[in-house]
N, C-alpha and C positions, 0 to 999 in steps of 0.2 A: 432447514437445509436437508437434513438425514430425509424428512417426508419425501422433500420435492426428488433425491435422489430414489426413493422408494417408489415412487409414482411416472416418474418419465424414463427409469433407467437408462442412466446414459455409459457413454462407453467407460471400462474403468469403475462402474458401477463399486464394486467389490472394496477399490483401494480408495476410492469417496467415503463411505461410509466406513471405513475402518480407520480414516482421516480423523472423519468429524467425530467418530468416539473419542479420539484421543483428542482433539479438542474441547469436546464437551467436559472432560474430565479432569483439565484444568480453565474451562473460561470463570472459573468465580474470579480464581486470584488474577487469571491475565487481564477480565475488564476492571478487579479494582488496581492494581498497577496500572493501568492506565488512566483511571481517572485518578489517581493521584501525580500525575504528570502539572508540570507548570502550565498554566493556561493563560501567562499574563503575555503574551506575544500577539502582533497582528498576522492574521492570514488573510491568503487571499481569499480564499473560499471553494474556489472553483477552476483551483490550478490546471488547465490542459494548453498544448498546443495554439489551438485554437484561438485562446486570450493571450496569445504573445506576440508581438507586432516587433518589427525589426526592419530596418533602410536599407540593412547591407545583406539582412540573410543571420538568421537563429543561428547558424554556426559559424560564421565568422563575426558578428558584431552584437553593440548591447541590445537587449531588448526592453521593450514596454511592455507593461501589462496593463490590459483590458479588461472590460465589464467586469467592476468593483461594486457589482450587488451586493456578495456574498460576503463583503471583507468583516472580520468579528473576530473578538479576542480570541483565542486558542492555542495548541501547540504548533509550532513549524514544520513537525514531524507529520500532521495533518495533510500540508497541504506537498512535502516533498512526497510521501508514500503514495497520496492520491495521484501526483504526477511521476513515478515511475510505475505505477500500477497501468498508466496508458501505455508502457513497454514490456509490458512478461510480455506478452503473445510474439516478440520481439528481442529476443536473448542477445541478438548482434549487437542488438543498438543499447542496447542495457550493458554490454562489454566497454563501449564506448563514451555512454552518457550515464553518467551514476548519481541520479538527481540528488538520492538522498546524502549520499558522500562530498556531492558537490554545493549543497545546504550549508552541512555542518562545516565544512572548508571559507565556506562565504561569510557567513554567522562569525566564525573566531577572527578570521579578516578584517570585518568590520568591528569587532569588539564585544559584541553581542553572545547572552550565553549560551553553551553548549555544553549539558549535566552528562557529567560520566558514566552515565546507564545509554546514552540516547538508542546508542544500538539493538540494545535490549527493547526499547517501545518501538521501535521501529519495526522488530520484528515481530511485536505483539500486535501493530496495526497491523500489517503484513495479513498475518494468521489471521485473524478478526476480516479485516476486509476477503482476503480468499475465500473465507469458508462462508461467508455468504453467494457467492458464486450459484449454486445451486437453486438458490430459493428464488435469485434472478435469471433462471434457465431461457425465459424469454426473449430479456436485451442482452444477457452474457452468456448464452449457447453456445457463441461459435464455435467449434469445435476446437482451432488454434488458441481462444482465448478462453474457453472453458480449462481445456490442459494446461496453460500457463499457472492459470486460478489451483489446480490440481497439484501441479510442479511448487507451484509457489508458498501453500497451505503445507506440504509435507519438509520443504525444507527450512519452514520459520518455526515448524514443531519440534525439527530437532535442536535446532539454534535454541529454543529455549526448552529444551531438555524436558519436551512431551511425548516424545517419542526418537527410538535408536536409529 
């Protein structure tokens, strides 16, 4: 990621790379926390929009999920981060819809568990998913959703206390 910001300089240039140092210099322990996360859960795989189908309309009634290729054991926390990550570029609708709040709310609902750290992985996916950003400058350029990826690596740094 530091290369790809090194080579396309993109705007912000300066607080990317002072980002991912201070990523770099905890991802030992944030990827092993995270692979010691539960992984006896079904996901879906390939949580977006897209694969939700609904009669009445996504926000007022339940929905279905779609193209269950990808479905494999894993954490939860997988597939809510990968479906609010389709909303940084989107802070409104992130004020409104808090997929991974709304997981962990559904999960204890239904009975199903929910480990007293989840917060904590969520913002280690977070961090982890953002700071690759960069290195996908090609499909995650846009500039809205690049900054998002930008916004969103710097405040899951300091949530977990890598940065003030």
């Amino acid at each position: 990621a530091r290369a790809s910001v090194r080579r396309n300089e993109p705007a912000d240039s300066v607080r990317w790379l002072s980002l991912l140092k201070s990523l770099s210099g905890g991802i030992d322990g944030l990827v092993d926390r995270w692979r010691e996360r539960d992984t006896d859960h079904w996901i879906h795989g390939d949580l977006h929009f897209a694969n939700a189908m609904s009669r009445t309309g996504i926000q007022s009634g339940p929905v279905t999920l779609i193209d269950l290729a990808e479905v494999r054991p894993g954490h939860w926390l997988e597939d809510a981060v990968f479906l609010e990550r389709q909303l940084w570029a989107l802070p409104e609708r992130l004020v409104i819809a808090k997929p991974v709040n709304a997981m962990a709310s559904a999960r204890r609902r239904a009975g199903l568990a929910v480990v007293d750290h989840w917060d904590e992985l969520a913002h280690i996916r977070r961090a982890l998913m953002a700071g690759t950003a960069p290195t996908f400058i090609r499909s995650e350029g846009h500039p809205r959703f690049f900054n998002a990826c930008l916004d969103q690596l710097e405040r899951s740094l300091v949530a977990l206390r890598l940065r003030r």
